[in-house]
N, C-alpha and C positions, 0 to 999 in steps of 0.2 A: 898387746893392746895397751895403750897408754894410759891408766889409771892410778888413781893418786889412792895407795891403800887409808889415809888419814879418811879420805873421802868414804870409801865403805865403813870407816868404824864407826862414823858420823851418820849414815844413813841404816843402819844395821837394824834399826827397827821395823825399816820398811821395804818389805820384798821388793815390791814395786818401784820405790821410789831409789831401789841399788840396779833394779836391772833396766830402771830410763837414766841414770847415770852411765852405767855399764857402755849401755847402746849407744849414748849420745857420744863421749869420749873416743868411740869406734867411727862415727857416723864423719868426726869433725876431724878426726885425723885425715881422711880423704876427701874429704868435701869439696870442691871446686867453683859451686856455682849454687846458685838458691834451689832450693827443691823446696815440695810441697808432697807432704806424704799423706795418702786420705786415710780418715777416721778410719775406713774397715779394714786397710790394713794394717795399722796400730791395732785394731781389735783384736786381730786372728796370730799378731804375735806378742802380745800381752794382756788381753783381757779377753780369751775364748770364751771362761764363764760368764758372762753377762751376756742376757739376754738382748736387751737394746742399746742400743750405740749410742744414747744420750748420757746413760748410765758411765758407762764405760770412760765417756770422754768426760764427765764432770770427775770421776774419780784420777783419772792420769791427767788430768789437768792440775789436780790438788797437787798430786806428787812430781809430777813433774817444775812445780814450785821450787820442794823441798830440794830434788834435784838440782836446781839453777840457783840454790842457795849456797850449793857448796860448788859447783863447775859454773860462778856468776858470768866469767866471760861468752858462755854459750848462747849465739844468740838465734831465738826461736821465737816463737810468733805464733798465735793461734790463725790458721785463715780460714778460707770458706768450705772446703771441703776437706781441709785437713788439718796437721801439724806443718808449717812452713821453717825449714830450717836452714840458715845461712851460712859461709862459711866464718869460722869464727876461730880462732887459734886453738890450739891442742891443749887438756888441762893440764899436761905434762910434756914437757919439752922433748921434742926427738933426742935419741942417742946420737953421738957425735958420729959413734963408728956402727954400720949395720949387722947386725949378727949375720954370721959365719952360716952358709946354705949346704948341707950337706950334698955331697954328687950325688948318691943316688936319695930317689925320693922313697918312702914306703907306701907300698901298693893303694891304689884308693878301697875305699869300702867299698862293696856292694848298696847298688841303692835299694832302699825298704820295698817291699812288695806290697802290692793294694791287695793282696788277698788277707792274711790271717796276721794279725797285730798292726796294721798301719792305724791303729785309732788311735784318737788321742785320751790319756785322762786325766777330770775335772780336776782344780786345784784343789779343792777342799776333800778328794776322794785321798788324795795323799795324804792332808790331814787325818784323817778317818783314820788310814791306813796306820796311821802314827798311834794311835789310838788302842788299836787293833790287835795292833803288836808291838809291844813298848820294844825297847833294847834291839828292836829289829833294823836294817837297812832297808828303808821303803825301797827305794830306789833298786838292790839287790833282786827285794823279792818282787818287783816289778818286773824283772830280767827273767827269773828262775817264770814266773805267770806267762809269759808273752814264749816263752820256749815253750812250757807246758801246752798252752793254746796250739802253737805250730803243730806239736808232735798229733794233740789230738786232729787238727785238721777242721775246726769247727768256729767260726765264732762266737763270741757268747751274744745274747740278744740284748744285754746292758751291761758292760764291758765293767762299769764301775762298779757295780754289786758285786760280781763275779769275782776282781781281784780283792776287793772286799773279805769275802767269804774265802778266798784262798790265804791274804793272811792271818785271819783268822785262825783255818786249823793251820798253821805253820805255827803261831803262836803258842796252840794247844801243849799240854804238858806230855810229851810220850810217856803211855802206860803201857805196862810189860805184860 
């Protein structure tokens, strides 16, 4: 993906406004032709937390400022039902020579199953998480929580609490 690392050290403050930089540098590298992406799907891949879609799109509207401040040739547009994004040159220039494709490919993954872990968790529930269990890998014990669920075979009935309280005692101090 064609990204200028100056650019994340300059946006390093704002999740959001590194991963609508992220996305758009991705977006513009293939672009071809105007598109128009609607608000609920900007919602559902970067602002699941928010309740209303007004919410949502005043705050990545903000950031996405900060984004076109540092990727300024990127040109987008707010339109009527969405983000309108046009093609606009790359914020880093292609390599001259394509990287090297290995013959064989490695296996794809399996796709996620809609039975036991396909949920998603709240962004602030990893904050928590962080909280929770200082010196810990949220992310790890996210992994080690979504196996445990499998094996149990059960969903929980607020996914968020749940891995909550799971690292929680993770964190606990073992007594002997």
């Amino acid at each position: 993906m064609p990204i200028d690392l100056r650019a994340l050290k300059a946006l390093k403050r704002s999740p959001l406004a590194l991963d609508i930089y992220c996305w758009l540098t991705y977006r513009m590298s293939y672009l071809r032709k105007e598109t128009e992406i609607p608000w609920s799907a900007l919602q559902l891949q970067f602002g699941a937390d928010y309740e209303r879609i007004i919410d949502f799109k005043r705050c990545f509207l903000k950031q996405l400022k900060f984004a076109q401040g540092v990727y300024d040739n990127a040109k987008v547009e707010e339109g009527k039902q969405g983000l309108i994004l046009k093609p606009s040159p790359s914020h880093i220039a292609p390599m001259l020579k394509p990287a090297r494709v290995p013959k064989t490919l490695p296996p794809a993954l399996p796709a996620p199953s809609l039975a036991t872990g396909a949920f998603l968790l709240k962004t602030t529930t990893y904050e928590k998480a962080r909280q929770a269990a200082p010196g810990f890998d949220v992310y790890a014990l996210e992994q080690d929580w979504r196996e445990w669920i499998a094996k149990k075979g059960e969903q929980p009935k607020n996914p968020d609490s749940a891995f909550l309280g799971f690292c929680r005692r993770k964190a606990q101090p073992k007594t002997a």
